[in-house]
C-alpha positions in Angstrom: 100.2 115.6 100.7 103.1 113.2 101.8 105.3 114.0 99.4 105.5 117.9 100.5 104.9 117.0 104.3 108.4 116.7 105.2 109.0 119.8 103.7 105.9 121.7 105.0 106.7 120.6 108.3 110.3 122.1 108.2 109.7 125.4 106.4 106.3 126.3 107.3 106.1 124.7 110.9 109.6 125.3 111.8 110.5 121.9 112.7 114.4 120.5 112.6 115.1 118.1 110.0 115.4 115.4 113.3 112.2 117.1 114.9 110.0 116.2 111.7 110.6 112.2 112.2 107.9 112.3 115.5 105.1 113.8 113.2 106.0 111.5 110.3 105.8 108.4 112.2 102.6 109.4 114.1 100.8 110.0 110.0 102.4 106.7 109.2 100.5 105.1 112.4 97.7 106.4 111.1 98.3 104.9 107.4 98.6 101.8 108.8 95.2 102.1 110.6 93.2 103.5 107.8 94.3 100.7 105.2 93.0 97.7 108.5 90.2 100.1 108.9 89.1 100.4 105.2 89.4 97.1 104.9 86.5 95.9 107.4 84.7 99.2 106.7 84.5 97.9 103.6 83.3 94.7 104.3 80.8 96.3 106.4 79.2 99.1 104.7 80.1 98.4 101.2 83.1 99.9 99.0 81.5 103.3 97.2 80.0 104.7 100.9 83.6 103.6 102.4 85.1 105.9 99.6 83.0 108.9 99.9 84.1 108.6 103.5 87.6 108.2 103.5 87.7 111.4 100.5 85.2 113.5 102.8 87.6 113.0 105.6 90.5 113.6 103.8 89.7 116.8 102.4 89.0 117.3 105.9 91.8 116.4 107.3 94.2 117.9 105.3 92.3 121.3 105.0 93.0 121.6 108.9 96.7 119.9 109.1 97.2 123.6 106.5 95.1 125.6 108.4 97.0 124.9 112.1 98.1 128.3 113.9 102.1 128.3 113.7 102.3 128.0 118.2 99.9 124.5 117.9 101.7 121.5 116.3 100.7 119.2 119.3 97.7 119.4 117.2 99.7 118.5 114.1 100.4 114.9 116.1 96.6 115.0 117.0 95.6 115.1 113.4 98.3 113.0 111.7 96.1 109.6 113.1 93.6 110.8 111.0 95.2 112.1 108.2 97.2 109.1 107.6 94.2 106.7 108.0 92.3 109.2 105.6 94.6 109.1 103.0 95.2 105.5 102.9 91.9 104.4 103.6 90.7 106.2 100.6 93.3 103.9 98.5 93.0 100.2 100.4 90.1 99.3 98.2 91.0 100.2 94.8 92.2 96.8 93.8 88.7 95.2 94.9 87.0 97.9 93.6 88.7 97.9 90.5 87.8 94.2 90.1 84.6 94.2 90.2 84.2 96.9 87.1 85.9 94.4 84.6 84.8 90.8 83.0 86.9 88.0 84.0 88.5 87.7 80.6 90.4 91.3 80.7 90.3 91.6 84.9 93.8 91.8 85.0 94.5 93.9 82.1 91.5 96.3 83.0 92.4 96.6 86.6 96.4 96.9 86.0 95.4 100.4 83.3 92.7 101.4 85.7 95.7 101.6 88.8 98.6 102.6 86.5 96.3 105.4 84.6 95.9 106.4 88.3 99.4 106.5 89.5 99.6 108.4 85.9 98.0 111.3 87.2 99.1 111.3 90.2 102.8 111.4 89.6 101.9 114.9 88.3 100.5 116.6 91.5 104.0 116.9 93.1 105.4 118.8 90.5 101.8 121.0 90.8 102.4 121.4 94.3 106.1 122.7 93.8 105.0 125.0 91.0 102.0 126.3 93.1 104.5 126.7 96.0 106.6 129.2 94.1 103.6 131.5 93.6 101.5 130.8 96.5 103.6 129.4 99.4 103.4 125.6 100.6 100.6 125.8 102.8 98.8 127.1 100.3 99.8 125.0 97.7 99.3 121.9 100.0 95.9 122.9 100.9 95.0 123.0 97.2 95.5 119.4 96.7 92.2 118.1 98.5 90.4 118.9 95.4 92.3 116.4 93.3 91.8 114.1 95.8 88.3 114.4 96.2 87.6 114.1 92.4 90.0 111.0 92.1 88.7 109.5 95.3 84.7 110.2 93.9 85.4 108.2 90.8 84.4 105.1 92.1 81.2 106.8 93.6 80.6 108.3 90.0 81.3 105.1 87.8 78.7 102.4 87.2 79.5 99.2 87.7 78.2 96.2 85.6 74.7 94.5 85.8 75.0 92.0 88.5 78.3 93.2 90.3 77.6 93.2 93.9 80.4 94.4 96.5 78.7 94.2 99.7 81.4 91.4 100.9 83.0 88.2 99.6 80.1 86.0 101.3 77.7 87.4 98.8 79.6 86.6 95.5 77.2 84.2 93.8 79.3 81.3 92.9 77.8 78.7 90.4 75.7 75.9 91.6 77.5 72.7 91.7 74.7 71.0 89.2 75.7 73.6 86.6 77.3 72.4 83.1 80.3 74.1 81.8 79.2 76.9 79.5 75.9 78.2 81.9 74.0 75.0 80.6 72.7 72.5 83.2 73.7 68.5 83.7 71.2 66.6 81.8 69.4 63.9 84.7 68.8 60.7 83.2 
């Protein structure tokens, strides 16, 4: 979606070039919101309900930014707060998420392919867009893009994590007791 917005805001709202800055910024407010938003949402209600919201509202959001009448873009500026904080609330938990799904020994290998198999496919939808675009118009084409995001954004919902992963917040990580041996055995009292 940000990727085309400039665009979409020029051609199919018939906003100046200078006129499109005021609309940007106000989604970019928003971005900022939804990633300190997602983050205590998270903490709160857990990461895979916090997901399904931030995708539900997405799709939502952008579905109506599309489906605007051409005379009311004060409601663009009405929507871009939740727009932005959709689309990056959907994304501020991945790394956490991501985490959680892998073993210590191969976290940072497992989460560094899970995010860069995701940028992967993403760096395609732009150039899906513009194709779409040619044939369908950008508003259209736009609007076609919540259904990518709401498959992407599910995956976490969809994926099982491992036995004993628990993401409800960092106070309920179960850290080892201090009478524990290296290895899982415990200290032998004499």
């Amino acid at each position: 979606m940000f990727t085309w917005l400039p665009s979409y805001l020029h051609t199919t709202r018939g906003l100046t070039v200078v006129g499109t800055s005021g609309y940007l910024a106000v989604v970019i407010a928003g971005s900022f919101l939804g990633y300190a938003g997602s983050s205590h949402l998270h903490d709160r209600i857990g990461g895979r309900p916090s997901f399904i919201i931030f995708a539900v509202s997405g799709v939502v959001c952008v579905l109506a930014y599309t489906q605007i009448p051409a005379q009311a873009n004060a409601l663009l500026l009405v929507l871009g707060i939740p727009l932005g904080m959709a689309a990056a609330g959907s994304l501020a938990g991945n790394g956490v998420f991501f985490s959680e799904l892998f073993p210590s020994r191969v976290r940072g290998a497992g989460v560094g392919l899970a995010h860069n198999f995701g940028c992967g496919v993403a760096a395609f939808f732009p150039f899906i867009v513009g194709a779409l675009s040619s044939a369908l118009g950008l508003k259209a084409a736009i609007s076609v893009g919540p259904s990518d995001t709401s498959w992407w954004s599910s995956a976490p919902w969809r994926s099982r994590r491992p036995e004993g992963a628990r993401s409800r917040n960092a106070s309920s990580l179960s850290w080892p007791s201090p009478r524990a041996a290296p290895g899982g055995g415990q200290h032998r009292r004499d």
